[in-house]
C-alpha positions as CSV (number, residue, x, y, z in Angstrom):
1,X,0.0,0.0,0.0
2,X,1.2,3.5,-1.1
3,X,3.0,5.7,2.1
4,X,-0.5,7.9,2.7
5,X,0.0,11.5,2.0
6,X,-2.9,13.0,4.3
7,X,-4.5,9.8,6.3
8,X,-7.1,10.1,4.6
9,X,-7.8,7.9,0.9
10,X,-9.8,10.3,-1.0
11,X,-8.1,13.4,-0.4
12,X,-4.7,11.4,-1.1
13,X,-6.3,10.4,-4.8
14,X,-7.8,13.5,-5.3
15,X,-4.3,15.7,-4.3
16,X,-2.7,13.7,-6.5
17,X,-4.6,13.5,-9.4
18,X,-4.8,17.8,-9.2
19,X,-0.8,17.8,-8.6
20,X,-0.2,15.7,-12.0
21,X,-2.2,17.9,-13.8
22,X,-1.0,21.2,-12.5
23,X,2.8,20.4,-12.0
24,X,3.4,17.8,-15.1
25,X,0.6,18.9,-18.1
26,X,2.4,20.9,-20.8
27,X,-1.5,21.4,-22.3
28,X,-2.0,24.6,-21.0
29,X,-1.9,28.4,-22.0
30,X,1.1,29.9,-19.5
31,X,0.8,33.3,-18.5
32,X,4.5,34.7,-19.6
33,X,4.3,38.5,-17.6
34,X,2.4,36.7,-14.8
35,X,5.3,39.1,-12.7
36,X,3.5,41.6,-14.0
37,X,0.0,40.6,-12.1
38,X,-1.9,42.9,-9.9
39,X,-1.3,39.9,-7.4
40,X,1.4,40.5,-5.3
41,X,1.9,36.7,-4.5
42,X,1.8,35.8,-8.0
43,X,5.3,36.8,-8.7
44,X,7.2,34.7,-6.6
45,X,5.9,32.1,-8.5
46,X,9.0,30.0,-9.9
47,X,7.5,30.0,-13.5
48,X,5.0,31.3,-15.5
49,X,1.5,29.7,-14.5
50,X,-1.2,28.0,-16.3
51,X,-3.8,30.8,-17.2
52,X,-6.0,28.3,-18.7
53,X,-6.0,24.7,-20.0
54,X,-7.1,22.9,-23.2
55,X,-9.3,19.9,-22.7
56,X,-7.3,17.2,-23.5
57,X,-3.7,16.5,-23.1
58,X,-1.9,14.0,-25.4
59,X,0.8,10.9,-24.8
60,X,1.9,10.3,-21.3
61,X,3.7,13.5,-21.2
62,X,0.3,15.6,-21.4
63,X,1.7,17.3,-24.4
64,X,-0.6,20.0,-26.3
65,X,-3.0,18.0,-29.3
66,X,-2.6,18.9,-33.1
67,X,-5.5,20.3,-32.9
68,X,-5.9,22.6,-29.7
69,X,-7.8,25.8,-31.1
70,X,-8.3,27.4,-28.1
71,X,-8.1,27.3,-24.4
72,X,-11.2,25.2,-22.3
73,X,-13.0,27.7,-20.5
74,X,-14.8,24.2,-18.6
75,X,-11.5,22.9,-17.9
76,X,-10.4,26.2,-16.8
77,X,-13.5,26.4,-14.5
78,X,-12.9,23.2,-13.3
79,X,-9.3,23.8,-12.4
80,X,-10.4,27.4,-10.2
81,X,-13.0,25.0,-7.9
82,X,-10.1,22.2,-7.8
83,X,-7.0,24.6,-6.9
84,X,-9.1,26.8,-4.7
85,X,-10.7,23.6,-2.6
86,X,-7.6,21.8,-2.4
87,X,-5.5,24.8,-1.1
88,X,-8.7,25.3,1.4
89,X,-8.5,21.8,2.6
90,X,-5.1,20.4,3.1
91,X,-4.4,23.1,5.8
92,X,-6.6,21.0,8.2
93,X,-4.6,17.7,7.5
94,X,-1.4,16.6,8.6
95,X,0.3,15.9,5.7
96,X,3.9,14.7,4.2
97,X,6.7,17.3,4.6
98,X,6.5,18.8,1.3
99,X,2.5,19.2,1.2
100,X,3.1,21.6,4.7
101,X,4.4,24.1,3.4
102,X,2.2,27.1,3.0
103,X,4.1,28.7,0.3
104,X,2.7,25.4,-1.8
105,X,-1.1,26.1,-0.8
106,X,-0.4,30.0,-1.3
107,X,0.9,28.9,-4.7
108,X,-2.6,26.9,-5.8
109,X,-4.8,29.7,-4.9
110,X,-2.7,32.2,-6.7
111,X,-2.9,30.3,-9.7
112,X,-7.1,29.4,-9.2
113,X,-7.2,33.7,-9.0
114,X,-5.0,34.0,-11.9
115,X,-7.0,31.4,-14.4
116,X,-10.4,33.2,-13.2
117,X,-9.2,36.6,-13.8
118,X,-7.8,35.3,-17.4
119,X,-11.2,33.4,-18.3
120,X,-13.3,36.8,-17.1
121,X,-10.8,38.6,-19.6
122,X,-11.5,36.1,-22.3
123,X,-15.1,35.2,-22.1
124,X,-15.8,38.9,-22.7
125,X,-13.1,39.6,-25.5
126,X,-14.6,35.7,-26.9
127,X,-17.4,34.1,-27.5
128,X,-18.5,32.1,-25.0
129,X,-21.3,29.4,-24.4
130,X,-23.5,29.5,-21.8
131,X,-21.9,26.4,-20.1
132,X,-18.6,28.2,-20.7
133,X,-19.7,31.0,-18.4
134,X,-21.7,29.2,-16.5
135,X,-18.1,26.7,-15.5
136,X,-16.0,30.2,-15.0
137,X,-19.0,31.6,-13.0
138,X,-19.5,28.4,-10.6
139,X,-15.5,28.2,-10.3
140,X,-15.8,32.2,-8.8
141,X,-17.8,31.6,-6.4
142,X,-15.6,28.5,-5.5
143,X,-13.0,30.4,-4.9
144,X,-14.6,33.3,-2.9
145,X,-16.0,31.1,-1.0
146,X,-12.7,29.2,-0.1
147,X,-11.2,32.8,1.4
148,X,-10.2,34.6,-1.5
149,X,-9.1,38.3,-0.4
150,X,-9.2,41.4,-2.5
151,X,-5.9,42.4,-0.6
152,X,-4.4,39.3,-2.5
153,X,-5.8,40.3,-5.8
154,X,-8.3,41.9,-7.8
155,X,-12.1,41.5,-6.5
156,X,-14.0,39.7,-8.9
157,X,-17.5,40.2,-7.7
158,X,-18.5,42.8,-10.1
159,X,-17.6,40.9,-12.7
160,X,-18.4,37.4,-11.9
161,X,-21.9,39.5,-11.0
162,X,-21.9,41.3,-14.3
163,X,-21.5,37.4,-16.1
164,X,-24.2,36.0,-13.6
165,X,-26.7,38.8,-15.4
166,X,-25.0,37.8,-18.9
167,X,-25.8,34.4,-18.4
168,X,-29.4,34.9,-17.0
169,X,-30.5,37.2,-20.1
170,X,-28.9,35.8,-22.8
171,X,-30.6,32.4,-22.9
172,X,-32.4,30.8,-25.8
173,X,-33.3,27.1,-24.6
174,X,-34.2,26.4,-28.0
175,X,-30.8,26.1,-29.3
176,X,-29.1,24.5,-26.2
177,X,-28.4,20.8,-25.1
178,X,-29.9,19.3,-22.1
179,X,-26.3,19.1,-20.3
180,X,-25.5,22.3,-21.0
181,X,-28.9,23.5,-19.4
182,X,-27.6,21.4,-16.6
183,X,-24.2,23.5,-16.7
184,X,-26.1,26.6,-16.5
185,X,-28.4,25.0,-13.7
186,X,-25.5,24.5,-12.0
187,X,-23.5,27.1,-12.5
188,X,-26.4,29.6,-11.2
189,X,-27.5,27.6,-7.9
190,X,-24.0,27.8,-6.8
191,X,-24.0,31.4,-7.5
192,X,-26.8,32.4,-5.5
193,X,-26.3,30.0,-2.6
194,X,-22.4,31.7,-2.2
195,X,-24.5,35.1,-1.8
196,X,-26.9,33.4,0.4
197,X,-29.9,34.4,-1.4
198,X,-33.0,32.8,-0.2
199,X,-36.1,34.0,-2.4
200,X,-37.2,31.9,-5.3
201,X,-35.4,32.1,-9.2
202,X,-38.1,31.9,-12.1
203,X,-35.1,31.9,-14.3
204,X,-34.2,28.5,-12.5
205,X,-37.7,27.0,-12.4
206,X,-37.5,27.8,-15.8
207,X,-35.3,25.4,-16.7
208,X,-35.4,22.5,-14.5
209,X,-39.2,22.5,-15.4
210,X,-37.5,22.2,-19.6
211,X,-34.8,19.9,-18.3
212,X,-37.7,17.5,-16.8
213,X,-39.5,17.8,-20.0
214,X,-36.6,16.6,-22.2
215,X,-37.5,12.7,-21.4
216,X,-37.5,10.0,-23.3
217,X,-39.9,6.8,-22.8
218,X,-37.6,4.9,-21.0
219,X,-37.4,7.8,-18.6
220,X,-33.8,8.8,-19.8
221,X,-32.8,12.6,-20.8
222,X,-32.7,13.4,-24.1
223,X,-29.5,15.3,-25.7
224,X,-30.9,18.0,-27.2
225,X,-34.8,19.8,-27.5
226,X,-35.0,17.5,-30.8
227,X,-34.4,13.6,-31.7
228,X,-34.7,10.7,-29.7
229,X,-31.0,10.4,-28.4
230,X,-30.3,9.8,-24.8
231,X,-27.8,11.9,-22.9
232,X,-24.7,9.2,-21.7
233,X,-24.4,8.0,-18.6
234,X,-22.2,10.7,-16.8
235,X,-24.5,13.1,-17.8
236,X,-27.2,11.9,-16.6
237,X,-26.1,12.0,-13.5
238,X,-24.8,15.3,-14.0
239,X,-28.2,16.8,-14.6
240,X,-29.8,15.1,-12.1
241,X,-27.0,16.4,-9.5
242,X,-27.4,19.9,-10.6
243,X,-32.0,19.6,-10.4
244,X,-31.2,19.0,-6.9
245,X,-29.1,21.9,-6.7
246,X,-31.1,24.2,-7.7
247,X,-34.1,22.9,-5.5
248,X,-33.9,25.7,-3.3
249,X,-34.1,28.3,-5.6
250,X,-36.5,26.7,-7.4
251,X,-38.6,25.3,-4.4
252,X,-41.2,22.8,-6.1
253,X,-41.5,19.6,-4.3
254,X,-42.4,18.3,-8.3
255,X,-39.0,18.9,-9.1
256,X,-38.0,16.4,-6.0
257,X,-40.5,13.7,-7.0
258,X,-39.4,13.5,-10.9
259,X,-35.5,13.6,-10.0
260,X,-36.3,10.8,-8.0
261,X,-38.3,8.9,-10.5
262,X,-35.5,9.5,-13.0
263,X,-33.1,7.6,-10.6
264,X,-35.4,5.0,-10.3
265,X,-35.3,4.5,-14.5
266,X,-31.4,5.2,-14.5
267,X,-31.3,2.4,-12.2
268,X,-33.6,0.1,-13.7
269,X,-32.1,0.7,-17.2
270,X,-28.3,0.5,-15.6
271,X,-28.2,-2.2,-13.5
272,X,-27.3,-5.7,-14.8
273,X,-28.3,-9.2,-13.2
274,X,-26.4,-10.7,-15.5
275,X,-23.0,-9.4,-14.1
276,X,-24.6,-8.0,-11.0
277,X,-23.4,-4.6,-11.4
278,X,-24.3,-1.0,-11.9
279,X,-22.9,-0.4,-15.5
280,X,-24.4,0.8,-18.5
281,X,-22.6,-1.7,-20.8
282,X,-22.7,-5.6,-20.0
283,X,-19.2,-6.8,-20.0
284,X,-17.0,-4.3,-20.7
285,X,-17.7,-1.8,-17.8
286,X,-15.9,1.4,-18.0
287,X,-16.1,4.4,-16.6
288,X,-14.6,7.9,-17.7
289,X,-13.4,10.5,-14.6
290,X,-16.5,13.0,-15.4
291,X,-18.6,9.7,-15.1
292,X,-17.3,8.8,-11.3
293,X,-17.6,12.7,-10.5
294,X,-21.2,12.9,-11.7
295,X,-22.2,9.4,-10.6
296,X,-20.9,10.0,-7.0
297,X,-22.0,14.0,-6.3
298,X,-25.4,12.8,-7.6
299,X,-25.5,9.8,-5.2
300,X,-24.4,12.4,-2.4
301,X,-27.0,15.0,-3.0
302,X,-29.6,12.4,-3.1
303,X,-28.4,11.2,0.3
304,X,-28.8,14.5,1.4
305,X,-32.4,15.2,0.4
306,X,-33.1,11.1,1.8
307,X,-35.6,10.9,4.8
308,X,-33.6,11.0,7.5
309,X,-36.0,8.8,9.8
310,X,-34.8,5.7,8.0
311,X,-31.3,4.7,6.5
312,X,-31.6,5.6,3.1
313,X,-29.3,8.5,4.0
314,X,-26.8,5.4,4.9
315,X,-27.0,3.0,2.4
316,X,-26.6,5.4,-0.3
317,X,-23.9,7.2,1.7
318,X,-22.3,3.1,2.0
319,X,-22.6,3.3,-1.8
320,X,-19.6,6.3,-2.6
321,X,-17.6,4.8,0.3
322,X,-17.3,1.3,-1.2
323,X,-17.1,2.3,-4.7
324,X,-14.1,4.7,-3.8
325,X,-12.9,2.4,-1.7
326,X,-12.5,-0.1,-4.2
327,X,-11.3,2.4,-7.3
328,X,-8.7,4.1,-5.0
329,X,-7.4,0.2,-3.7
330,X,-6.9,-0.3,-7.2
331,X,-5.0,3.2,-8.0
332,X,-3.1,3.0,-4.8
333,X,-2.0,-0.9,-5.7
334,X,-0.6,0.0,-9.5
335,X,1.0,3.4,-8.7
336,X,2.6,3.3,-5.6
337,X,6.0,4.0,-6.9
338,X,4.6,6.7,-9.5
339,X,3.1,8.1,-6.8
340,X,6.2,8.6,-4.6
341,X,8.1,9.4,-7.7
342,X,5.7,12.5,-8.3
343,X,5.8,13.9,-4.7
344,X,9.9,13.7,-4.4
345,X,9.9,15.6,-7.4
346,X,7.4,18.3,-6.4
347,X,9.2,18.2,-3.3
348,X,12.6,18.9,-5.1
349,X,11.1,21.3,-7.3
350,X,9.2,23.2,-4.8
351,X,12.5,24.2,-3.2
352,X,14.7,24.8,-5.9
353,X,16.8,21.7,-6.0
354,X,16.4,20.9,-9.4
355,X,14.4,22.7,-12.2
356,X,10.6,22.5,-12.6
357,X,11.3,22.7,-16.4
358,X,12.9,19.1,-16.4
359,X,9.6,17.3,-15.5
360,X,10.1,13.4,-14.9
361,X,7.8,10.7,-16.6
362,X,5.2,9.7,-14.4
363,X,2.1,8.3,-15.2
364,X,-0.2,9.1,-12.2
365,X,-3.3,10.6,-14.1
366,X,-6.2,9.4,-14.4
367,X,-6.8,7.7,-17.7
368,X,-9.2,8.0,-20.7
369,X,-11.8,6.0,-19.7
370,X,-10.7,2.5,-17.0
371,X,-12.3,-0.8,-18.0
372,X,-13.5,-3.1,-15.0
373,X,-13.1,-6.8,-16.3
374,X,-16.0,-9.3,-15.0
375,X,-16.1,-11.3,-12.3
376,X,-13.3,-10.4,-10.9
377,X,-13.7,-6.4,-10.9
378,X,-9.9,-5.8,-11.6
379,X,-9.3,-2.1,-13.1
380,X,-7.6,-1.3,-16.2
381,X,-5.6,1.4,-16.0
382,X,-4.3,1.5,-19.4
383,X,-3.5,5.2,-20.6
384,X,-3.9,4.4,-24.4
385,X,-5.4,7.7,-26.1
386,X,-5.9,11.0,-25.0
387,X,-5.6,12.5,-21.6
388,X,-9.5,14.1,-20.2
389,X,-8.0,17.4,-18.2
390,X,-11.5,18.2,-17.9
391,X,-13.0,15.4,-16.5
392,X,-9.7,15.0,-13.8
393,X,-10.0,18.5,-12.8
394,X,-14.3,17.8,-12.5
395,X,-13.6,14.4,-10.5
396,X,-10.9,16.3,-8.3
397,X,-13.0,19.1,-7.6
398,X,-15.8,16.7,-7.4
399,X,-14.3,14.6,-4.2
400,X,-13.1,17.3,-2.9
401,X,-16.7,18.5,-2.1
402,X,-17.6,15.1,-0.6
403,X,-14.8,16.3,1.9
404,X,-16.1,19.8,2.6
405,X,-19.1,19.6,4.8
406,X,-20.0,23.1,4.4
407,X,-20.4,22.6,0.7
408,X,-23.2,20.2,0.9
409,X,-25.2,22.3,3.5
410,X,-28.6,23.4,1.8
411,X,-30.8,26.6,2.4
412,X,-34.1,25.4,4.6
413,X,-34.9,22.2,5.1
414,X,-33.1,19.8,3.2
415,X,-34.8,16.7,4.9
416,X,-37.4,16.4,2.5
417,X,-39.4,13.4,3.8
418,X,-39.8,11.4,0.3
419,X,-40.3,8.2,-0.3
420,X,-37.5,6.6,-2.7
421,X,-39.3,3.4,-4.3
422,X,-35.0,2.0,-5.1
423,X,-34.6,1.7,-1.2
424,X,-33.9,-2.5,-1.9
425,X,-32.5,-1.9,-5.0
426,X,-29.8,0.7,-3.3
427,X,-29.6,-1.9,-0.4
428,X,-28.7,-5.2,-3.0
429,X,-26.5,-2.7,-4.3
430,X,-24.7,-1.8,-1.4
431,X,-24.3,-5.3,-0.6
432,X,-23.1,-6.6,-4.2
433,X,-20.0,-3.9,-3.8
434,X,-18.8,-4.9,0.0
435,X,-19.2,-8.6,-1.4
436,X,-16.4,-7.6,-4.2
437,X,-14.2,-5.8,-2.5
């Protein structure tokens, strides 16, 4: 078993899946005059910073793609919510020497402030879509709410308030796919509940009310407002997550009732008795990093809105800790020397002794897509094909949540007395993961 960084599993996977990113991808947009930033922390930085990222990364390396046209404002968004949580979190842990130093957090936040005063800049010099703003607005409020200070660098509320309005008044549903609805869902719930707003959003009942409409018979979301296409897997779970986000604001116990239902069909449709597992394929299982993120915040906000006078809250909460507990057994067991070859380096880096520049060969990201082989459950963690910054920097930010209590808190009563007709379901479930492990 790897030397644990933190004591505790998921923050270990999660620090280490942000670090590889941040400290070994060469996919990225570097800020060359970042000396030159209105930040006064930002130029003691040893080298110029990421402003932004591209979505994907190629080769083991994380070199730039062929055909990278612009920066990822997603990514990017990601990234801000990742950096800024991480450099929030670790403070509370005891970790490994190099981890302590608060130079190293300092140096994370900088950079989250940095990227979200670049994709501000950008999204008003480029065109944007609405999930684009919607990521760069959800990974502002990340940050302010992780203890940004103005002193430190510029203050962003008036213009992460003036792209809040943008996204709010430029909308036109027609012409907008069902996950990116979700983005914007999303993005906005988090928005308002970071300036503690409390009244009801129109503009959010709005569109979960479309979201809920865009279902197909067998209960699935659609793509987009036209065809018969179902949304994949990750997604679905991605729009579901962000309906019971913006349940406050929107405040219509129908919009608890149908989110429900919809779980009910996602399980029903994804869950095999042939192999006995929750998968959407039969055999060759696979899951991408944006799928895990989505499938396990979804399964945590539905916990959270769970009666609390049985144990559904339990069983589902079970759930995320046996399925991370056997994905990060897995990571830990086929990187644990990539994993202390990573944090030496860092380590080195961090304080001079050799040059961040002359970046080692480790292979500590999380792959493509891993493929779980039946009956057996062992992970493939082949890295064949492109690199997903995106989905790495969702399912860091992702777990990272899970961690943060605060972040799951919900205006008014969140125990929403419900009935959930999967209760058994969720309970064989439970029991068909502890059985594997």
């Amino acid at each position: 078993m790897v030397s644990t960084i933190t004591g505790n599993p998921i923050l270990d996977f999660t620090v280490i899946q942000t670090m590889s990113v941040f400290y070994l991808s060469e996919a990225a947009l570097h800020l060359l005059k970042w000396q030159d930033s209105e930040s006064r922390y930002a130029g003691r930085l040893f080298q110029p910073p990421a402003a932004a990222w591209y979505a994907k990364a190629g080769g083991t390396r994380l070199k730039m793609t062929n055909d990278a046209a612009r920066p990822c404002m997603k990514t990017t968004g990601y990234s801000i919510q990742a950096l800024s949580r991480m450099a929030h979190i670790l403070p509370y842990y005891r970790t490994v020497s190099c981890l302590s130093h608060s130079s190293l957090h300092r140096e994370w936040k900088t950079a989250a402030a940095l990227q979200l005063q670049f994709c501000l800049e950008y999204q008003e010099e480029n065109h944007c879509s609405p999930g684009e703003r919607s990521a760069i607005l959800e990974g502002g409020a990340c940050l302010l709410h992780t203890g940004h200070s103005v002193e430190e660098t510029p203050d962003f509320m008036p213009a992460l308030q003036d792209l809040f309005e943008k996204i709010t008044q430029d909308l036109d549903i027609s012409m907008i796919s069902t996950m990116e609805l979700a983005e914007v869902i999303r993005g906005v719930s988090v928005w308002l509940k970071y300036n503690n707003i409390k009244q009801r959003s129109d503009f959010l009942a709005y569109l979960a009310l479309e979201v809920l409409n865009r279902k197909s018979r067998s209960g699935l979301f659609h793509c987009s407002p036209e065809g018969n296409a179902s949304a994949s897997s990750g997604q679905q779970f991605f729009i579901l997550d962000a309906l019971l986000q913006s349940y406050p604001f929107v405040q219509l116990d129908h919009i608890l009732e149908e989110v429900f239902n919809l779980f009910s069909n996602l399980y029903r449709i994804a869950y095999k008795d042939t192999i006995d597992l929750f998968a959407f394929k039969r055999r060759n299982i696979s899951y991408t990093a944006f799928d895990i993120g989505a499938l396990l915040t979804c399964l945590n906000r539905l916990a959270e809105y769970s009666s609390g006078e049985s144990n559904q809250r339990d069983i589902i909460n079970n759930i995320i800790d046996s399925f991370l507990e056997m994905l990060i057994q897995s990571y830990n067991k086929f990187h644990e020397k990539e994993i202390r070859k990573l944090l030496r380096w860092v380590c080195l880096s961090h304080h001079g002794l050799i040059k961040r520049k002359d970046k080692p060969k480790i292979m500590t990201v999380f792959p493509k897509r891993i493929h779980l082989t039946y009956p057996y459950l062992d992970i493939n963690w082949n890295r064949k094909g492109m690199t997903n910054q995106t989905g790495i920097f969702y399912l860091s930010s992702s777990l990272l949540s899970l961690l943060d209590k605060e972040d799951t808190e919900f205006p008014g009563d969140a125990d929403v007395k419900i009935d959930i007709p999967t209760l058994e379901t969720l309970k064989t479930l439970l029991d068909l993961f502890i059985n594997q492990l």
